[in-house]
N, C-alpha and C positions, 0 to 999 in steps of 0.2 A: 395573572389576573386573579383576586378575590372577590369573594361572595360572602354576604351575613347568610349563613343559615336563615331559612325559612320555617323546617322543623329540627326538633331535635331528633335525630338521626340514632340508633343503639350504638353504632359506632363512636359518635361523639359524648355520650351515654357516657360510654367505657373510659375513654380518653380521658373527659372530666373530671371521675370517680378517679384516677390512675395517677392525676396531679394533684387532686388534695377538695377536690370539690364538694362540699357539702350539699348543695343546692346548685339548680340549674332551670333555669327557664328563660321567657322573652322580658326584658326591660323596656319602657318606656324612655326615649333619648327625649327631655324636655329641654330645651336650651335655656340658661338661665343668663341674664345679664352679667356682665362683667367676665364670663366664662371665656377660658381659652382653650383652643385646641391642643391638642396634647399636654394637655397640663392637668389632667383629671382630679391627682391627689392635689396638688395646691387649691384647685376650686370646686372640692368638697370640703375639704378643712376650712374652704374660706366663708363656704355658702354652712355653715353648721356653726359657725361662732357665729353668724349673723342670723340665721333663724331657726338653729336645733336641728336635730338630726342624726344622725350617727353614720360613720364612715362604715361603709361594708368593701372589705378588699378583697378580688376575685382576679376573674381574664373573662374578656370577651371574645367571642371565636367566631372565624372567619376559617370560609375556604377555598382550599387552590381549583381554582377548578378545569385545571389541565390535568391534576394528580388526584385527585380528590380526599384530600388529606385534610386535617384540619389543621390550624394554630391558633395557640392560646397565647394574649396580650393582657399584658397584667395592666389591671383599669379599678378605678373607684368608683364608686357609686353613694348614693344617699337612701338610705331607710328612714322615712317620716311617714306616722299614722300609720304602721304597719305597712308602710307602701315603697316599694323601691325605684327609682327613679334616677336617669343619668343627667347630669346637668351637663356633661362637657357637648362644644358643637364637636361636629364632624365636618369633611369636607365635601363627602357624598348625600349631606343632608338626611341622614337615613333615619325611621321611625323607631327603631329599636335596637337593641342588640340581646344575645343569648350571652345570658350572664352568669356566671358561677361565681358563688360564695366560698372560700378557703376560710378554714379558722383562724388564719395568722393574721395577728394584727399589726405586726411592725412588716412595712412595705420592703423595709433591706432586707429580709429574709428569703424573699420570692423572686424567683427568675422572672424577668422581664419579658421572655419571650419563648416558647413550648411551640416544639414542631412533633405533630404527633407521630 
């Protein structure tokens, strides 16, 4: 069973910073029309040819909460207005996620999935 973080923990701090993390904090999950679940990069590129934006590629983290571990899941996001914001839905309907920015911009470069 997983959990979103509620804060950021120095643990997951570390873990972040140890995969490539530039930046880290809570995201806004806005759901946006035509968005599908696990399809993040497909509808950020889609929702940014239609009304600007920039792609930011990172991992959103989630934890085990029998082990108390984290994992990082490689996710897109949208930067507009200085403002970062997740367009994809989720299935647990959740309000946020803790996001990490990596500098790499081509998604084949980063592992998919980081167990800390």
């Amino acid at each position: 069973m997983y959990v979103i973080p509620v804060v950021v923990e120095d643990n997951l701090k570390k873990f972040a910073r140890n995969i490539g993390c530039k930046w880290l904090g809570a995201v806004l999950v806005e759901e946006k029309p035509l968005c599908k679940e696990l399809n993040c990069h497909n509808n950020v590129l889609h929702y940014i040819n239609n009304y600007g934006g920039q792609q930011k590629l990172g991992y959103y983290f989630i934890k085990n909460v029998y082990t108390g571990k984290f994992e990082a899941i490689l996710h897109s996001v949208v930067e507009k207005s200085n403002r970062l914001i997740d367009i994809t839905p989720f299935d647990d309907n959740r309000e946020y996620n803790i996001f990490g920015i990596v500098n790499i911009t081509d998604v084949s470069l980063l592992s998919p999935h980081i167990l800390e």
